[in-house]
C-alpha positions in Angstrom: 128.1 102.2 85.0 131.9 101.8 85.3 134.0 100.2 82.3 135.6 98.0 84.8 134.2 96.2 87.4 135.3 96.4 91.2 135.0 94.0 94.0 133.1 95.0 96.5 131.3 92.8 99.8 128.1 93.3 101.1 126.5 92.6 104.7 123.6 90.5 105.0 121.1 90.5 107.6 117.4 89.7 108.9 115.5 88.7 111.9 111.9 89.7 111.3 109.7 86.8 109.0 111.6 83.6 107.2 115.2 85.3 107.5 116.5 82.3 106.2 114.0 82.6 102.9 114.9 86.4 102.9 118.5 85.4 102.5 118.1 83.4 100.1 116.4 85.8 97.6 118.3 88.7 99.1 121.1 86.0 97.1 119.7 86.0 94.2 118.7 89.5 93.7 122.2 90.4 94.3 123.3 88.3 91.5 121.1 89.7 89.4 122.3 93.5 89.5 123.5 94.8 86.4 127.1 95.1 85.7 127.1 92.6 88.4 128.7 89.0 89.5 128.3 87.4 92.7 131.4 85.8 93.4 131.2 84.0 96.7 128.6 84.0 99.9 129.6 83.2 103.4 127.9 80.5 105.5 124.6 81.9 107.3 125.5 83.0 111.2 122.5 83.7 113.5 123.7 86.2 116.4 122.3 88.2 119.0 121.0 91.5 118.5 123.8 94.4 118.9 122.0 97.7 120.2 118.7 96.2 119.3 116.0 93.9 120.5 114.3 91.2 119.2 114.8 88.1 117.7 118.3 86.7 117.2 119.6 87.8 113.1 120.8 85.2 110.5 123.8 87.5 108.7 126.0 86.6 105.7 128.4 88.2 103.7 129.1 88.0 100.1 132.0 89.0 97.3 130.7 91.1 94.2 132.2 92.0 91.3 130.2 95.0 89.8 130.5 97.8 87.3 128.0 100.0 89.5 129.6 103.0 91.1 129.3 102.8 94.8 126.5 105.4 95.5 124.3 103.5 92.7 125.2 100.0 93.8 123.6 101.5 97.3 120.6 102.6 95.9 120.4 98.9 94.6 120.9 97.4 97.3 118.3 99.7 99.2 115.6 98.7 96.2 116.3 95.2 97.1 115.6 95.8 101.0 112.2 97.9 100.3 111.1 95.0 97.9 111.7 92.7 101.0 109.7 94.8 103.1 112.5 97.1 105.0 111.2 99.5 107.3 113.2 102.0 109.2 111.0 103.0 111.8 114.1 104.0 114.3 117.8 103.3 114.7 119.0 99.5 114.7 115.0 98.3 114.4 114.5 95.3 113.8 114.4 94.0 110.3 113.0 91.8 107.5 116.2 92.7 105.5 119.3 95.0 106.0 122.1 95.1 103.3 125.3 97.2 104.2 128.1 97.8 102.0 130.9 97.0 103.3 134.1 97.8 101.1 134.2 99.0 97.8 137.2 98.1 96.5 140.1 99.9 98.7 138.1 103.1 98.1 137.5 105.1 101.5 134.5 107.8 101.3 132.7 109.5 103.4 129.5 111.6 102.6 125.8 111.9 104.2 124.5 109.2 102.1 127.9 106.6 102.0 130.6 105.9 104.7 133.3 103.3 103.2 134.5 101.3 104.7 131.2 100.9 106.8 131.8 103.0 109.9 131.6 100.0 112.2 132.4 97.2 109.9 135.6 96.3 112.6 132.9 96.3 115.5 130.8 93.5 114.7 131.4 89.7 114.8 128.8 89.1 112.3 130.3 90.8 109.5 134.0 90.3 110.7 133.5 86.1 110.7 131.4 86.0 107.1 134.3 88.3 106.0 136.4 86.1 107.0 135.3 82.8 106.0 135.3 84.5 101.9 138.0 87.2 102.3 140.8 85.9 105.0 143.2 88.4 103.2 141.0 91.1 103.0 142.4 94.8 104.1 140.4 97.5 105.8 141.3 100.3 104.6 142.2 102.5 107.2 142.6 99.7 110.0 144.4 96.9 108.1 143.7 93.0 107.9 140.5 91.2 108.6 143.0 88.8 110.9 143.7 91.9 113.0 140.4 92.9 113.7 138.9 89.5 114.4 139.9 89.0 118.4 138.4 92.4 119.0 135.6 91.0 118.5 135.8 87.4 119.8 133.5 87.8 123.1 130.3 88.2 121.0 128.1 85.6 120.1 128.0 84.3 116.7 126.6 80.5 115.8 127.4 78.8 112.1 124.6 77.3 110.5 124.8 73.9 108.9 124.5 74.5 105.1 
């Protein structure tokens, strides 16, 4: 655990079961890390598949505050996927639950195990608008505001939910 707490934002996403249900607890269980406050959730977005198949994902993001370091808030946040069922049978399978870390503070890293800020964070509508909608000031690090990156992404399909 770190002494001080950092804010970092997570992706969330699902298309396999009752995504919507799966959100819901993925919610919860994020608020109930250790060392860990959920601070704000984006509105639920259902999209189309990006390099995938299947149905369409619901995707959210949402603000923590958390004393975990980064590798051990990623290990959390994997726990919380397997207890929801996550498989990773092949590259961008579908899913019952996928959580990415997004940014960790203005930290950049880049191991085996952790990439911050997520390696393709700036490429996808359905983390850019989420982001968005809770961050509007937020900085990339290494490619700048959130505004910025937004019109690169404006041709793919994203849908808000009613609450």
């Amino acid at each position: 655990m770190r002494p001080s707490s950092e804010t970092a934002f997570v992706a969330l996403g699902a298309n396999l079961g009752d995504a919507r249900a799966t959100l819901d607890a993925a919610f919860v269980a994020l608020a109930c890390l250790p060392g860990t406050a959920l601070r704000a959730a984006s509105s639920i977005y259902r999209t189309a598949p990006i390099d995938s198949s299947g149905p369409d994902y619901l995707n959210a993001v949402v603000r923590l505050d958390t004393r975990l370091a980064p590798r051990a808030l990623l290990g959390a946040l994997q726990r919380i996927e397997r207890a929801h069922g996550r498989e990773r049978p092949y590259r961008n399978a579908p899913r019952t639950l996928d959580l990415d870390l997004l940014l960790y503070g203005d930290r950049r890293i880049a191991t085996k195990a952790l990439t911050l800020p997520h390696p393709r964070l700036h490429e996808r509508a359905f983390v850019l608008r989420p982001l968005a909608e809770i961050a509007p000031l937020a900085l990339v690090p290494g490619l700048g505001p959130i505004a910025d990156l937004l019109p690169r992404v404006a041709a793919q399909r994203i849908d808000k939910l009613p609450a």
